[in-house]
C-alpha positions as CSV (number, residue, x, y, z in Angstrom):
1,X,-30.8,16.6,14.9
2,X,-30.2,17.4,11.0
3,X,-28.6,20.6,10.1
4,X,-30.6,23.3,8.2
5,X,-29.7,23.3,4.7
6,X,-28.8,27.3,5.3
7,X,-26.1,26.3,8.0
8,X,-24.5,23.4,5.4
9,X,-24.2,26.2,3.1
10,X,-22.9,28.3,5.2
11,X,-20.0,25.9,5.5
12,X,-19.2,24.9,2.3
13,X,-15.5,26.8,1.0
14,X,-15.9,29.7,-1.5
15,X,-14.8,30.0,-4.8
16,X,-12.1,31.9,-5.9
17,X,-15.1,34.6,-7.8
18,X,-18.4,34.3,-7.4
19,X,-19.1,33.3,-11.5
20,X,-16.1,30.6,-11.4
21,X,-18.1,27.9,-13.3
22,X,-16.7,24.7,-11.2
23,X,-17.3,24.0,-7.8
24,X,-15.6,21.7,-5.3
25,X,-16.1,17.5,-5.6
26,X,-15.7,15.5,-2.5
27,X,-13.1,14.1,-4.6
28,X,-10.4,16.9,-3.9
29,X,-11.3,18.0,-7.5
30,X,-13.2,21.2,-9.3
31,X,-16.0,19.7,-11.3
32,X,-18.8,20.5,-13.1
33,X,-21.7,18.3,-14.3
34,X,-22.4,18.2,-17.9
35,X,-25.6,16.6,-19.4
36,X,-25.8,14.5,-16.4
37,X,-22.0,13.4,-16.2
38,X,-19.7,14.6,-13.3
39,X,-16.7,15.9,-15.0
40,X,-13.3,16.9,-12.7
41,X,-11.2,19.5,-14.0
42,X,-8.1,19.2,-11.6
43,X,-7.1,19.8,-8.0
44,X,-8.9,22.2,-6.0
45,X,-5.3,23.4,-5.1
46,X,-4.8,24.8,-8.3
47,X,-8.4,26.4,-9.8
48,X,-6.8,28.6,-12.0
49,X,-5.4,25.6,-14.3
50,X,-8.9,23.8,-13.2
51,X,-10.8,27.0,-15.2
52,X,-8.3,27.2,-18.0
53,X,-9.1,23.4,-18.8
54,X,-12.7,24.0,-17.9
55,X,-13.1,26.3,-21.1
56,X,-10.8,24.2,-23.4
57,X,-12.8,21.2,-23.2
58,X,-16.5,22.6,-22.2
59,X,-17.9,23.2,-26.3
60,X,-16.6,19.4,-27.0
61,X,-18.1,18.0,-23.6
62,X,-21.4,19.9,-24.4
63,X,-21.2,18.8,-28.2
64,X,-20.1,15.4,-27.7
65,X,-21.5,14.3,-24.3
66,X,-17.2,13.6,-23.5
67,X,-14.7,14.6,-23.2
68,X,-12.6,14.6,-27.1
69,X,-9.5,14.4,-28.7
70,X,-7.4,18.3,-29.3
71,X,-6.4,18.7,-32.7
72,X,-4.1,16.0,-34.1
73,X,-4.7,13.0,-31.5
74,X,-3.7,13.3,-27.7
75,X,-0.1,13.3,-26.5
76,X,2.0,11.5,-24.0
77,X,1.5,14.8,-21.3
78,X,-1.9,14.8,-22.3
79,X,-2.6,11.3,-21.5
80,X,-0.5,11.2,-18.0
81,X,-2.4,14.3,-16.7
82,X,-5.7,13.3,-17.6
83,X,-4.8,9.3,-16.0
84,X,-3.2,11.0,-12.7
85,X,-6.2,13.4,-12.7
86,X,-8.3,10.2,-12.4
87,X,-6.2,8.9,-9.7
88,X,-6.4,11.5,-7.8
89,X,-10.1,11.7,-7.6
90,X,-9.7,7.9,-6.5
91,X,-7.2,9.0,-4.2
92,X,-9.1,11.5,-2.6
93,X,-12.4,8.8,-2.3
94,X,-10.0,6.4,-0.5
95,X,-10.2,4.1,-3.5
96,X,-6.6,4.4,-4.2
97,X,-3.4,3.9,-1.9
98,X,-0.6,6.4,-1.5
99,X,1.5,4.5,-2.5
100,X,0.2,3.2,-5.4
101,X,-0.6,6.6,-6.7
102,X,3.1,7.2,-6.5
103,X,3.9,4.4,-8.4
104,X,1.3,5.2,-11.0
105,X,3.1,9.0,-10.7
106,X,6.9,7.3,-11.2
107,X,5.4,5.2,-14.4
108,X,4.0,8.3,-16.2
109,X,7.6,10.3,-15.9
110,X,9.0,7.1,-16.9
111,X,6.8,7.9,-20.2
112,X,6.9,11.4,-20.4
113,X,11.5,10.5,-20.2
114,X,10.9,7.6,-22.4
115,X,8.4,8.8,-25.4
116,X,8.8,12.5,-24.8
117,X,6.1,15.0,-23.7
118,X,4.5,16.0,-27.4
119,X,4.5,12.4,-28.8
120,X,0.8,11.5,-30.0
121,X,-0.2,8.0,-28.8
122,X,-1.3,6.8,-32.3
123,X,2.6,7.2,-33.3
124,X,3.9,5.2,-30.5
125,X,4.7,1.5,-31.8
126,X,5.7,-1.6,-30.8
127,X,9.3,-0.6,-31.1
128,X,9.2,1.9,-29.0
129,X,7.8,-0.3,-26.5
130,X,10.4,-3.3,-27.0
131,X,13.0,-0.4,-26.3
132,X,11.5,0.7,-23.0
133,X,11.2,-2.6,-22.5
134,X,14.8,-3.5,-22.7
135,X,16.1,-0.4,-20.9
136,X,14.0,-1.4,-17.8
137,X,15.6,-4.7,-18.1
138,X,18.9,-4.0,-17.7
139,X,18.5,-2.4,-14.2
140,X,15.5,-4.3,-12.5
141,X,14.9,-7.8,-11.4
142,X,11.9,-9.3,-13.4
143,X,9.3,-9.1,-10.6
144,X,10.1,-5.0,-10.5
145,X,10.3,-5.3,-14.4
146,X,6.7,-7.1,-14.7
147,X,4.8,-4.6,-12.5
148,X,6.2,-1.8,-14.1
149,X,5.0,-3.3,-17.2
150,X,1.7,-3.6,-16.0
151,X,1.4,-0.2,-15.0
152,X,2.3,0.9,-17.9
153,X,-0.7,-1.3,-19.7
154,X,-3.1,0.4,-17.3
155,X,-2.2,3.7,-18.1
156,X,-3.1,3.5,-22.1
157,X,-6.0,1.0,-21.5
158,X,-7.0,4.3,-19.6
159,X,-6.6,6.0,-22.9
160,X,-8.5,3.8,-25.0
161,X,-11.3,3.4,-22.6
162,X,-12.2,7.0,-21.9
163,X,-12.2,7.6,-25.7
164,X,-8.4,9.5,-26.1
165,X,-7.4,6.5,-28.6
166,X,-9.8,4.9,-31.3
167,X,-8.7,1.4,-30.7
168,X,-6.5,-0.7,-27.6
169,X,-2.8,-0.3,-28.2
170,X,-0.4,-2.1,-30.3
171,X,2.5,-2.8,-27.9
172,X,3.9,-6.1,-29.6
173,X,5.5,-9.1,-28.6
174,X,8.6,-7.4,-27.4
175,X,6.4,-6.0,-24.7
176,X,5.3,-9.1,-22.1
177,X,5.5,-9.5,-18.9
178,X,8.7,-12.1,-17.2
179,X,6.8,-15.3,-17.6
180,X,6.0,-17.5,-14.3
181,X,9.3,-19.7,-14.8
182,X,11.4,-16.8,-15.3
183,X,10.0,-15.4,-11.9
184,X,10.2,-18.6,-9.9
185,X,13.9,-18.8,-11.0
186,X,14.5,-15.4,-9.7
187,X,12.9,-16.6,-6.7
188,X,14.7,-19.8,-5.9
189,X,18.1,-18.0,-6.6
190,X,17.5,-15.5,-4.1
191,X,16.5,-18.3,-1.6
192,X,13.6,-18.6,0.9
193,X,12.2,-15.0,1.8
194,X,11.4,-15.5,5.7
195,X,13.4,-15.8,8.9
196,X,14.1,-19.0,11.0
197,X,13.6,-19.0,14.7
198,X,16.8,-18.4,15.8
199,X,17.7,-15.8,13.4
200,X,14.6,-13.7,14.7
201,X,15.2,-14.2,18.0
202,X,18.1,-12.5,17.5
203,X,16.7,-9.4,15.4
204,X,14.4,-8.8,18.5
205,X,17.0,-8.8,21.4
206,X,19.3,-6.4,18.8
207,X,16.2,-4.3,18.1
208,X,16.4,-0.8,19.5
209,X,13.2,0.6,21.8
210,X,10.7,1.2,18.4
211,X,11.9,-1.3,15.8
212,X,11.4,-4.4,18.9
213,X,8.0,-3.5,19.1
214,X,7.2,-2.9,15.4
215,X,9.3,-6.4,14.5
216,X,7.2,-8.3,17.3
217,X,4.0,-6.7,15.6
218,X,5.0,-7.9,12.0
219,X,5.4,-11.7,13.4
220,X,2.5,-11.5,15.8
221,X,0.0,-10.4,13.4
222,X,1.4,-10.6,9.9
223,X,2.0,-6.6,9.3
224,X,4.1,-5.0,6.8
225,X,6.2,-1.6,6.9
226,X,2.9,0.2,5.9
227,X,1.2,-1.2,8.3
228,X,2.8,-0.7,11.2
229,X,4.2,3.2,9.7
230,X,0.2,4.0,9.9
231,X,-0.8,2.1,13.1
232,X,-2.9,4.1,15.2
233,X,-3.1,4.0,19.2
234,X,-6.8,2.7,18.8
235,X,-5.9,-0.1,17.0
236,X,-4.7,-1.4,20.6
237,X,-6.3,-3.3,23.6
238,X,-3.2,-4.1,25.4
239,X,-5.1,-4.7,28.4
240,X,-7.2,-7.1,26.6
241,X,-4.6,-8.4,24.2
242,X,-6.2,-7.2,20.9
243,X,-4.8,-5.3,17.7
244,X,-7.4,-4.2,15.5
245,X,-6.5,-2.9,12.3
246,X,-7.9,-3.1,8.8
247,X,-5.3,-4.0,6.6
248,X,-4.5,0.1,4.5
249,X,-3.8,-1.8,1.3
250,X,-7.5,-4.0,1.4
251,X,-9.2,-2.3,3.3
252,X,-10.4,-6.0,4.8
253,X,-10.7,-5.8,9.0
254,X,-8.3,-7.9,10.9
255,X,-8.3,-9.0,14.3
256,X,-5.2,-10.6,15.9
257,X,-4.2,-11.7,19.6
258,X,-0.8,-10.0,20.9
259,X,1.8,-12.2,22.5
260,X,2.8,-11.7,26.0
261,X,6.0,-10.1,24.5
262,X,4.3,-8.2,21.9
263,X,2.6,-6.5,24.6
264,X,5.3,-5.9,27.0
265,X,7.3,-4.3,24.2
266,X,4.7,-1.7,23.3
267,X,4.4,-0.9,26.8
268,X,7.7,-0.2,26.7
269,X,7.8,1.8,23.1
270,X,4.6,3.8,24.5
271,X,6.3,5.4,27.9
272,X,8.9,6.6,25.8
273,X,7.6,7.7,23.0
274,X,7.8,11.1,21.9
275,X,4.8,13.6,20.9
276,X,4.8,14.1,17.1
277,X,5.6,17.6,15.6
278,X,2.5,17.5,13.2
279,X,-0.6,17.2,15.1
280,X,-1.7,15.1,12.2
281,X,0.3,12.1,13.7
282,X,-0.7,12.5,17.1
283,X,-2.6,9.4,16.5
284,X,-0.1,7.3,15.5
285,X,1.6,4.6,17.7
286,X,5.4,5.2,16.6
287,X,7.0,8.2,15.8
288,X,10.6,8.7,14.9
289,X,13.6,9.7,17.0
290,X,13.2,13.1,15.2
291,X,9.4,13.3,16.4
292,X,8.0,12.7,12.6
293,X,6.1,9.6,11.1
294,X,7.7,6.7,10.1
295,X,5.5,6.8,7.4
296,X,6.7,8.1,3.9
297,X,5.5,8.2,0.6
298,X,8.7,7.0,-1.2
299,X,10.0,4.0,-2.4
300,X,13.1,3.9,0.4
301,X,10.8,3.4,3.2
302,X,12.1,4.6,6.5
303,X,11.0,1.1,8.4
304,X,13.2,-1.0,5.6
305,X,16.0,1.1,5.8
306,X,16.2,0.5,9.7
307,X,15.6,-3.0,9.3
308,X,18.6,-3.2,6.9
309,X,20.7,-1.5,9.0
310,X,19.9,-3.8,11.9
311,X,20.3,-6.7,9.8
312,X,23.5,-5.8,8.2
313,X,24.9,-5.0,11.7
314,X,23.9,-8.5,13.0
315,X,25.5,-10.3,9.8
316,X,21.9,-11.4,8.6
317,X,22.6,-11.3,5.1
318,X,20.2,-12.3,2.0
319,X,17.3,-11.0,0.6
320,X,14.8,-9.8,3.4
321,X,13.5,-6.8,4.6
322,X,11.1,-5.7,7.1
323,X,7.9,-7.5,4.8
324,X,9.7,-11.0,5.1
325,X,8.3,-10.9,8.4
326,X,4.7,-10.8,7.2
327,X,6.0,-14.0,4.5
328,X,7.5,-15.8,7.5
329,X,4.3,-15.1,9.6
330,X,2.2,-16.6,6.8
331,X,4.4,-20.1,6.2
332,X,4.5,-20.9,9.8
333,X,1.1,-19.7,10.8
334,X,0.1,-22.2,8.0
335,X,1.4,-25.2,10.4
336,X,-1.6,-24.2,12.2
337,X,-3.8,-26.4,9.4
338,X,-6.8,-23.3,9.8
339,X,-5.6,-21.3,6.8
340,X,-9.6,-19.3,7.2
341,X,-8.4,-18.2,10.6
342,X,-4.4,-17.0,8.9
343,X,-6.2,-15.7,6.2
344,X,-8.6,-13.3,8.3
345,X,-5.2,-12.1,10.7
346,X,-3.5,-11.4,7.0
347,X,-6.2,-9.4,5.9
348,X,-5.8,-11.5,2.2
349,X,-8.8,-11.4,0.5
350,X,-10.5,-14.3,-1.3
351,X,-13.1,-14.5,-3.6
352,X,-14.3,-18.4,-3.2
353,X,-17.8,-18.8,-2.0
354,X,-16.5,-20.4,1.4
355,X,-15.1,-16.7,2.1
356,X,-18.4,-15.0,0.4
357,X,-20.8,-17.2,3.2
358,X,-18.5,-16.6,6.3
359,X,-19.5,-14.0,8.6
360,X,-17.0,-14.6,11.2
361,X,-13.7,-16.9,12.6
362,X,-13.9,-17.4,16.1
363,X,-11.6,-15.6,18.7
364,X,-10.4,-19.3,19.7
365,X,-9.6,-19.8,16.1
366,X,-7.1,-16.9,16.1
367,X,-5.6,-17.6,19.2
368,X,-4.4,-21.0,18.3
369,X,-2.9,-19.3,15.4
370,X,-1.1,-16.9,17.2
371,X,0.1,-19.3,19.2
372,X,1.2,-21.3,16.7
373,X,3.8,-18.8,16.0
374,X,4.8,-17.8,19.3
375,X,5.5,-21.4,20.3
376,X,7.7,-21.3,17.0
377,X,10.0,-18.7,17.6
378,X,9.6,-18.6,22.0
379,X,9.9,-22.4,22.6
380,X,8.7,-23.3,25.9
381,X,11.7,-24.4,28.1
382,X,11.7,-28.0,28.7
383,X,11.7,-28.9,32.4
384,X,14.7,-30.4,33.9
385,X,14.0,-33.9,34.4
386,X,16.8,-33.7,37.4
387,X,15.3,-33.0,41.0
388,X,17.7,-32.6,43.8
389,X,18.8,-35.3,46.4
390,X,16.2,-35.1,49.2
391,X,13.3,-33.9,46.7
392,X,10.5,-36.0,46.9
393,X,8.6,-37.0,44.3
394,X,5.0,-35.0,43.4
C-alpha cells in the first residue's frame, strides 16, 4: 500500500533551523539545486561548514550556472576537498568502495605534504611532479608507484573537468607510469604469486578455527581478504552447498559450489563463533577473537596480517598474502579449459560480446570447476592394488 506523502514527510530528518537553505541528498550530502543542477555542499555531519560554503559559492553558481574559481585560481586544499566531496557522494550511492575512497583520501595528503595546502594548481609544474615522482620511488615497488600515479592523474583531471583549471595539466615526462617491462621484471623476481598443493595443504591443517575456514573459502571460490572480512551469513547454503556473494569490489553476482571441506569447516567456525559487539556486524560470518569485524578500512588489513603470521610460523616464505589464494584459484581453475564458468565464480568482468549475450553458466559448469580445484589440492587416494591372502577377487 503506498505511503501518504504527509507520512513520508513526517519522516524525513530536520534541519538544523527551519530557513537553512540546503537540505539532505540521498548522497549523505547537503545540497541544493541551482538552475536545474543538484549541487552538494558537504557532509550532512557537518552543516555548519555545508552553509558557510553554501554562501561562498551561491552568487557564482547563480551567475555562472557552476561552480567558479576564488580569487587567484584554486589551490591544492581547495582541489582535494572539493575531489573527496565528490567521492563521497559516490561513496554514499554505493558507486565507490571503501577502500578505494581511502586510497583516493591517502593520495590527496600525499599532495596537500607534497605541494603544500595554499599552492594554486596553475603554479604546479612538471618539476614538481618529477620530484614527487622520485620521492615515491625510492620507497615503493613500481606496481605501488604506478597506481599511486594514477590516482594522482584522476584527482586534477577532476579539476580540469569540473572547470577549477582552464586547460588539462602539464605533468611532463618525468611523470609516467613504470612501463609493462619494468613491471613484469618486478614480477618474475618476486617469483610465481600462488601456492602449490602441498604448501596449502599445510596452511589449512596449521590454520586456527576462523582463518581454516576463510583460507578454504579463498581457494574454493576465488575470494580475497575483502571478501571474506564482509561475508554475510546469507551468502551461505551449507545444506545445499552454495555461497552466494556478489563480488564488493564489481558488484558482478557470483555463484560457487563449496567443497565437502569447505563446508565442514564453517560448521565448525559457526558453533564457535562469537556474537559481535556492534549490532552492525551481527550479519557477518566471522568475527574476531575480540568480538569485532575482521573488516577494516586500512591498508594493514587484519586477514593479511594473520595470514602472515601463519605463514611466517610455518616457514612459507616469499611474496604471498591472503589474495594469492584468489591468484592460485584462478591458474588452476584455468586447467578446467571453461574459463566463462572461472570467470563468473571470480566475479571478473568482461566486456566482449560473448559475456554481453550470456544470460547464465550452468550449475554443472561450476561444479566441474570447483572440482577441478579440489581434486588439485585433496588428491583422491589411490586404492591399494594389494588384497589380502584369502580375498577373492570382485
Amino acid at each position: 500500500m503506498r505511503q501518504s506523502t504527509k507520512s513520508k514527510r513526517a519522516r524525513k530528518p530536520a534541519k538544523p533551523h527551519a530557513d537553512f537553505p540546503l537540505f539532505k541528498h540521498a548522497a549523505g550530502q547537503w545540497a541544493k539545486k541551482i538552475k536545474g543542477k543538484m549541487f552538494y555542499f558537504g557532509p550532512i555531519g557537518d552543516p555548519d561548514k555545508a552553509l558557510e560554503r553554501y554562501l561562498a559559492e551561491k552568487d557564482g553558481i547563480i551567475l555562472h550556472g557552476r561552480r567558479v574559481e576564488k580569487p587567484g585560481g584554486t589551490d591544492v586544499a581547495e582541489l582535494c576537498n572539493r575531489f573527496l566531496t565528490t567521492k563521497d557522494a559516490m561513496l554514499a550511492a554505493g558507486e565507490l568502495s571503501v577502500h578505494s575512497r581511502r586510497d583516493y583520501y591517502r593520495v590527496c595528503e600525499s599532495l596537500v605534504e607534497a605541494f603544500g595546502k595554499t599552492r594554486l594548481l596553475t603554479q604546479i609544474l612538471p618539476d614538481d611532479f618529477e620530484r614527487l615522482r622520485s620521492t615515491w620511488a625510492a620507497k615503493w615497488g613500481p606496481v605501488r608507484l604506478g597506481n599511486e600515479i594514477n590516482r594522482v592523474r584522476v584527482v586534477f583531471n577532476y579539476a580540469y573537468k569540473n572547470g577549477l583549471i582552464d586547460r588539462p595539466m602539464r605533468y611532463g615526462e618525468g611523470f609516467r607510469r613504470p612501463s609493462r617491462k619494468t613491471l613484469r621484471l618486478e614480477r618474475a623476481s618476486k617469483g610465481p604469486k600462488m601456492f602449490e598443493a602441498v604448501e596449502l595443504r599445510r596452511i589449512v591443517k596449521a590454520a586456527g578455527q576462523a582463518m581454516q575456514p576463510m583460507i578454504l573459502l579463498a581457494i574454493n571460490a576465488g575470494l580475497g581478504n575483502n571478501d571474506v572480512a564482509t561475508l554475510p551469513l546469507t551468502a551461505l547454503d551449507l545444506a545445499g552447498g552454495w555461497l552466494k556473494f556478489p563480488r564488493p569490489k564489481t558488484g558482478i553476482d557470483r555463484r560457487c559450489p563449496l567443497w565437502p571441506e569447505t563446508v565442514k569447516a564453517m560448521r565448525a567456525w559457526l558453533k564457535v563463533r562469537p556474537e559481535p559487539i556492534d549490532a552492525a556486524h551481527a550479519g557477518l560470518v566471522f568475527v574476531t577473537s575480540k568480538r569485532w569485524t575482521w573488516a577494516k578500512d586500512t591498508t594493514d588489513n587484519p586477514v593479511s596480517k594473520e595470514m602472515r603470521k601463519l605463514l611466517d610460523g610455518l616457514e612459507i616464505n616469499g611474496h604471498r598474502n591472503f589474495y594469492a589464494l584468489r591468484h592460485t584459484f584462478e591458474t588452476i581453475a584455468g586447467e578446467s579449459r571453461d574459463q566463462p564458468a572461472v570467470d563468473a565464480i571470480m566475479g571478473h568482468a568482461r566486456e566482449d560480446m560473448a559475456s554481453v549475450y550470456r544470460e547464465r553458466i550452468s550449475d554443472e559448469r561450476l561444479k566441474a570447476v570447483a572440482e577441478c580445484v579440489r581434486t588439485w589440492l585433496f588428491p583422491p587416494k589411490k586404492e591399494s592394488c594389494k588384497r589380502g591372502r584369502g580375498q577373492k577377487k570382485k
